[in-house]
Each structure stands twice: as structure tokens, then as C-alpha cells.
Backbone as JSON, one array per atom type, in Angstrom:
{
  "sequence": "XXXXXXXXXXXXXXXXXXXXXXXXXXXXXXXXXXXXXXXXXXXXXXXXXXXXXXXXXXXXXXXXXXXXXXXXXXXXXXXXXXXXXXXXXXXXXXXXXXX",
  "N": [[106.2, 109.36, 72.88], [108.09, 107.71, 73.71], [109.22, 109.34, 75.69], [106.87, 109.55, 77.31], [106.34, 107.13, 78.38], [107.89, 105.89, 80.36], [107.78, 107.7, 82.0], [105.34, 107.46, 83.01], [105.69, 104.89, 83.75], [107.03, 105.58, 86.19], [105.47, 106.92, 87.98], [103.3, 104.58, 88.59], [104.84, 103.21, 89.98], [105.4, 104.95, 92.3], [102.89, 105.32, 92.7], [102.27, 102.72, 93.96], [103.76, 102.76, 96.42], [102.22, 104.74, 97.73], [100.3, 105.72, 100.91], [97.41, 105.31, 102.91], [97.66, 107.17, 105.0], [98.84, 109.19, 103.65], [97.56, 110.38, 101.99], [95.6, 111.57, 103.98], [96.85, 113.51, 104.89], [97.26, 115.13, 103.24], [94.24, 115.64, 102.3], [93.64, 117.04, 104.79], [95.35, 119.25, 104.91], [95.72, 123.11, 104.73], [96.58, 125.32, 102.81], [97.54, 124.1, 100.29], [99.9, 123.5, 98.57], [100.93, 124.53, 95.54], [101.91, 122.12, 93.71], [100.65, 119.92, 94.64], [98.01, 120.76, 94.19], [97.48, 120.82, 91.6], [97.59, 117.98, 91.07], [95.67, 117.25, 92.67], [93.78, 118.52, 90.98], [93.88, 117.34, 88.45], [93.2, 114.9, 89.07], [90.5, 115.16, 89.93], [89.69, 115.78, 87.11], [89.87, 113.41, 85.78], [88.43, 111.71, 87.46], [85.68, 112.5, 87.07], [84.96, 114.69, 89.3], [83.44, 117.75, 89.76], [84.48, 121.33, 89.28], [84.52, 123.85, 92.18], [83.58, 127.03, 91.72], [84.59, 129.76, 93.39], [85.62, 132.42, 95.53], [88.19, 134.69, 94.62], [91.39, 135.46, 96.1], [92.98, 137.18, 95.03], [92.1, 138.87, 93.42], [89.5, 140.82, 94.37], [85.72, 140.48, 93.98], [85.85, 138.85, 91.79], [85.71, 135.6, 90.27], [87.29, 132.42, 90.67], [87.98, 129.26, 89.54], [88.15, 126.17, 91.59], [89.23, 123.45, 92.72], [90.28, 121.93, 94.63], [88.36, 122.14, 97.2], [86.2, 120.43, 96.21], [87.6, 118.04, 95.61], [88.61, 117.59, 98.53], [85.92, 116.69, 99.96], [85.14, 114.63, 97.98], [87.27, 112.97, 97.02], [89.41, 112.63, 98.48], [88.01, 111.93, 100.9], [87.44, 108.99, 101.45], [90.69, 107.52, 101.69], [90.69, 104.78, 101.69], [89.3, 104.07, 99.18], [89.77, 105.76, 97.19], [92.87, 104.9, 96.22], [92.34, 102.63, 95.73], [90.99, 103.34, 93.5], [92.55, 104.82, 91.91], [94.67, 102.89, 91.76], [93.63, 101.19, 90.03], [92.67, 102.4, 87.22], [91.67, 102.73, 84.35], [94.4, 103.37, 82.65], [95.02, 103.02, 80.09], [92.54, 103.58, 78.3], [92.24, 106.45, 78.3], [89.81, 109.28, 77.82], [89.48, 111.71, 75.59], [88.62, 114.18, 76.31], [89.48, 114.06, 78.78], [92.27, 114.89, 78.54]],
  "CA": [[105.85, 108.13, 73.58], [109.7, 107.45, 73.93], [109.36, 110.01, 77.42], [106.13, 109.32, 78.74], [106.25, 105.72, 79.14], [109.17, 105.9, 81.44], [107.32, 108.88, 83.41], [104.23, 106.44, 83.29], [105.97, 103.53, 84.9], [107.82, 105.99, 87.58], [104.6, 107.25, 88.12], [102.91, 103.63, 88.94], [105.82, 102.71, 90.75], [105.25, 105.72, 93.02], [101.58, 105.21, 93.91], [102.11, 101.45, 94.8], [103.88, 103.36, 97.88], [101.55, 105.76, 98.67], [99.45, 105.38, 101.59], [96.79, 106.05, 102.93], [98.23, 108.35, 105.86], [99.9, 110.42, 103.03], [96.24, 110.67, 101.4], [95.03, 111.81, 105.2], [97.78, 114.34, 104.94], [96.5, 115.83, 101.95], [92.98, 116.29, 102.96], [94.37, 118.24, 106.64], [96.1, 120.86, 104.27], [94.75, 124.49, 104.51], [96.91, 125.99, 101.54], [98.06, 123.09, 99.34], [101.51, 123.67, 97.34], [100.43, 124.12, 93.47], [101.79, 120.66, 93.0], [99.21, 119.76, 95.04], [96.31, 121.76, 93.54], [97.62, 120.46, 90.24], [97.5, 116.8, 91.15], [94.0, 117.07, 92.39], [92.73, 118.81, 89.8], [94.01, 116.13, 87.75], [92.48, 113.54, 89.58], [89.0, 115.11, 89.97], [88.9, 115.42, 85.72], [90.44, 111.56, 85.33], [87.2, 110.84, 88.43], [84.71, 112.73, 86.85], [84.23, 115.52, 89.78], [83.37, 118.9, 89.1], [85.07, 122.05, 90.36], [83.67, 125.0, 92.54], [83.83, 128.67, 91.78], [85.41, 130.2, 95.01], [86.49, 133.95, 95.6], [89.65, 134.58, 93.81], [91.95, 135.75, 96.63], [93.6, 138.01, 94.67], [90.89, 139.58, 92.7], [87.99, 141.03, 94.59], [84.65, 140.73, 92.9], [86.07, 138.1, 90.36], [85.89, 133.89, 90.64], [88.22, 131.24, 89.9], [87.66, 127.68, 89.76], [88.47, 125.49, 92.75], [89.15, 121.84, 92.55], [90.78, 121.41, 95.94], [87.37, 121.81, 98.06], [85.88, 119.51, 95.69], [88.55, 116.75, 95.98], [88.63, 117.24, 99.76], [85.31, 116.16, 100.09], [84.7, 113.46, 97.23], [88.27, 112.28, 96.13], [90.2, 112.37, 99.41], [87.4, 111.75, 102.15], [87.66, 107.98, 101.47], [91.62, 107.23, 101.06], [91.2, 103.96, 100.81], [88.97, 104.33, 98.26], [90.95, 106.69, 96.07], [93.89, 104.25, 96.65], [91.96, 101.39, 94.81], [90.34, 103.62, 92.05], [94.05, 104.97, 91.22], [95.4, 101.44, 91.31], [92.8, 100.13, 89.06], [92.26, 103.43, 86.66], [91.95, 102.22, 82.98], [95.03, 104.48, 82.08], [94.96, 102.57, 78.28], [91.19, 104.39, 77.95], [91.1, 108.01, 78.58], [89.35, 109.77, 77.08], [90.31, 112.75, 75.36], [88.4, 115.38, 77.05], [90.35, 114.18, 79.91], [93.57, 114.7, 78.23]],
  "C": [[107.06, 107.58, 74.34], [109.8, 107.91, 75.76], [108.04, 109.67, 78.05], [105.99, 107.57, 79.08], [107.33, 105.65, 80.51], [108.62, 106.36, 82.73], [106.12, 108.1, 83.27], [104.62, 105.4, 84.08], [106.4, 104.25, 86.52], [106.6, 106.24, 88.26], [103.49, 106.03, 88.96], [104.0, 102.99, 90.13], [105.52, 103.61, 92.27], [104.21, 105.85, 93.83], [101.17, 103.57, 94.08], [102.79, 102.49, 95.96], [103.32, 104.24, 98.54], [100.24, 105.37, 99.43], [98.42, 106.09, 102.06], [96.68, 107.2, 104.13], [98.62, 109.73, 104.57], [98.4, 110.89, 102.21], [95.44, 112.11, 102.43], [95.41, 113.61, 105.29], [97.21, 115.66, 104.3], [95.52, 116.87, 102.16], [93.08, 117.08, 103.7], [94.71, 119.26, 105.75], [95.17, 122.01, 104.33], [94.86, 125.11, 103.2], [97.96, 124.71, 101.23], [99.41, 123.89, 98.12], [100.75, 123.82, 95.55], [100.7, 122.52, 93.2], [100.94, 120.05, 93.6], [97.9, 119.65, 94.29], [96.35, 120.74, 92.41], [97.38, 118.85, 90.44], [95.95, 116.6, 91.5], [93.12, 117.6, 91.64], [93.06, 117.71, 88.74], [93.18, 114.87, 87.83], [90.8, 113.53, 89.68], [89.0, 115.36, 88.35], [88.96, 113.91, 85.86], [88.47, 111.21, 86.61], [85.76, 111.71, 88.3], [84.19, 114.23, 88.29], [84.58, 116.89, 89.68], [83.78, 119.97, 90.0], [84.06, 123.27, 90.92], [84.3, 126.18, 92.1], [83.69, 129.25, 93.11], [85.86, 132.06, 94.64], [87.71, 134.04, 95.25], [90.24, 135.99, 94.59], [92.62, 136.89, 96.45], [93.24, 139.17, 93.32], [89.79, 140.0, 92.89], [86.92, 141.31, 93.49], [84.56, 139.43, 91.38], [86.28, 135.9, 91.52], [86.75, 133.13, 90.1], [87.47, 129.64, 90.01], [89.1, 126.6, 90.89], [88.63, 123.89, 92.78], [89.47, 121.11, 94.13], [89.5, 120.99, 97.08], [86.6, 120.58, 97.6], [86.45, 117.61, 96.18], [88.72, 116.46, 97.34], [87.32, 116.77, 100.22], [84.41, 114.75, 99.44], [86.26, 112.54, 97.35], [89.09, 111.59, 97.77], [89.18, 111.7, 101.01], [87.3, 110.31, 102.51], [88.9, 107.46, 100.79], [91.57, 105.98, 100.21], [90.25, 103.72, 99.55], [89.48, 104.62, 96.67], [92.1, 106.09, 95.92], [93.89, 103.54, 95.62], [91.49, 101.97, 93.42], [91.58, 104.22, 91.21], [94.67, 103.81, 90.82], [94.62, 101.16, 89.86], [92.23, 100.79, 87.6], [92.58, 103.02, 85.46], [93.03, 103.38, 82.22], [95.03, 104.45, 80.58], [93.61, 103.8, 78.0], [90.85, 105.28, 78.5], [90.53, 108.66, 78.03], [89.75, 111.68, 76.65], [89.83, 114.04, 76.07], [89.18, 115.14, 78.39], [91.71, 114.73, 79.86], [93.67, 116.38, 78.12]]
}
């Protein structure tokens, strides 16, 4: 608890400055950075949306799970949206399947 409160406040501190250009940004991407991927897959468990099974690039014949197409059309298509439901996100009450 000692380390994540700290990385919890930096963390709040960080998306009072993020706007919604840098949201915009996001969405535009073709191939998203892993920290990327990883942040919106984060964000579509914490918002409830579900991922797609996509062709796995590097496995013909086989599927992965996709969160990015998902998030580009629910999570990111209304920044300011996603702006206010991050601000306001009961972080005290997650629930553990989120975790």
C-alpha cells in the first residue's frame, strides 16, 4: 500500500492534464505502442467493454484478443466523455474481477 498510493496520486495528478487532443491522438493511431494497448485494455475492463477476437498477426489460423478496436470505438470516440468518467471513476470500489 506504502508504493501504490504514491503511484495512485502521480497517476491522478497526470490525468487532471490530459486532454482531450491527447485522447484524439490516441484514437488516430494505426499500431499503438504496448503501453498503449495496455492502458486501454485497462480502461475497457475498469468501463465494462468487451474485447474482439482479431487475426493474430503473427500466427496464421489462430486469434488473439483485441481491446484496442473496441476502445477506439466505445472508450475513445467520445474524449470528452472518457475524460469525465476517468475523473469521476469510483477508484475506492473496484471490484475484484477488475483487479
Amino acid at each position: 500500500l506504502d508504493k501504490a498510493l504514491p503511484a495512485l496520486d502521480d497517476a491522478v495528478k497526470c490525468l487532471k492534464d490530459l486532454k482531450r487532443n491527447d485522447i484524439d491522438e490516441v484514437k488516430n493511431l494505426q499500431k499503438p505502442p504496448g503501453g498503449v494497448k495496455l492502458t486501454l485494455e485497462a480502461l475497457c475492463i475498469m468501463f465494462g467493454v468487451k474485447p474482439e477476437k482479431v487475426a493474430d498477426p503473427d500466427n496464421p489460423g489462430k486469434k488473439i484478443t483485441d481491446y484496442f478496436k473496441p476502445a477506439q470505438k466505445i472508450l475513445l470516440s467520445n474524449a470528452n466523455k472518457l475524460l469525465e468518467d476517468m475523473q469521476t471513476y469510483d477508484k475506492d470500489n473496484i471490484a475484484d474481477s477488475e483487479i
